[in-house]
N, C-alpha and C positions, 0 to 999 in steps of 0.2 A: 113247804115251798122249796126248790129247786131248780138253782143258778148255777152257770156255770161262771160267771163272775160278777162279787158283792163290792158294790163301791161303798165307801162308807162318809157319807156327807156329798152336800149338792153346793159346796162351794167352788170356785174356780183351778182347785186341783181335782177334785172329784170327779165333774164334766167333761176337764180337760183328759185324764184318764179313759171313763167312760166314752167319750165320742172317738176317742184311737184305739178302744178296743174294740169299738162298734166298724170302726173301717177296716182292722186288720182282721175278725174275727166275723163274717155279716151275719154265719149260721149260729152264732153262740148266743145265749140269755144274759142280761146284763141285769140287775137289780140294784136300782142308788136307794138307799136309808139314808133319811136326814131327821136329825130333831125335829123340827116342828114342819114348818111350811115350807116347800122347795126352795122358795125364794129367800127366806132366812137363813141368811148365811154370815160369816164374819166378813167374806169376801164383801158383800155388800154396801156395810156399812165402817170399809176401811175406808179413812178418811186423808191418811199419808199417801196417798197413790203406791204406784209403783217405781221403783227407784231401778232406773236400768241407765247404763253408757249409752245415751245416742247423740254425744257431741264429743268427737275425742279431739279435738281442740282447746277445750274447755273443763275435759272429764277423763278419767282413764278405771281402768278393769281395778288397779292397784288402791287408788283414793275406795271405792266402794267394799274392796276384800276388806281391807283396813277398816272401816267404818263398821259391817258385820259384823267382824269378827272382836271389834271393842264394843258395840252394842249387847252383842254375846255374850259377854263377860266371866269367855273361858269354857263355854256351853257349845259352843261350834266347833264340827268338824272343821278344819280350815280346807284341807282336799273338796268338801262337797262343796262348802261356802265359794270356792271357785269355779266350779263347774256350774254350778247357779248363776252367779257372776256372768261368768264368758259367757253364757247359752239366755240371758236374760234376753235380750235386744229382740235376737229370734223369735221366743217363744211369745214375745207381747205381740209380735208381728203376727204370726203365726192368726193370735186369737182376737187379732180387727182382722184378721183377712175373713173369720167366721161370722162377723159381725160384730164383736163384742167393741162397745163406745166410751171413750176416756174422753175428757177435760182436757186439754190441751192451751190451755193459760188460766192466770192466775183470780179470774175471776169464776 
């Protein structure tokens, strides 16, 4: 078989990869491998949600570096851990604008 790009896993990086190479590339083969069933993913069955800045009254870029980067425990790039960080907000936007559906209180 023969792809011109191999994603590797069908969780919420994998897709997100694959559908922006699918609109910057329309002529190219794209091939996702995942473990078991498409929809088996970690993304899935994360149960923390997503942790992004969307109250900076309340939150800032810096409490969240901070938090990673002690979560990390010394494992983290701090340069990427920020770019992650600043570009989060976006990128959650980005994937409900494609439909993807979050919880949005605490029940």
């Amino acid at each position: 078989m023969q792809t011109d790009f191999l994603v590797i896993g069908s969780g919420i990086a994998g897709l997100t990869y694959a559908l922006k190479v699918a609109n910057a590339c329309p002529d190219k083969t794209i091939t996702i491998v995942t473990k078991t069933q498409s929809d088996e993913t970690n993304t899935k069955y994360a149960q923390g949600g997503i942790a992004a800045v969307m109250d900076f009254d309340k939150d800032s870029f810096n409490k969240h570096i901070e938090d990673t980067l002690i979560a990390g425990d010394g494992l983290c790039n701090k340069e990427i851990v920020e770019i992650v960080v600043k570009e989060g907000v976006e990128r959650i936007q980005e994937i409900i604008e494609w439909g993807a559906k979050f919880d949005k209180d605490k029940e």
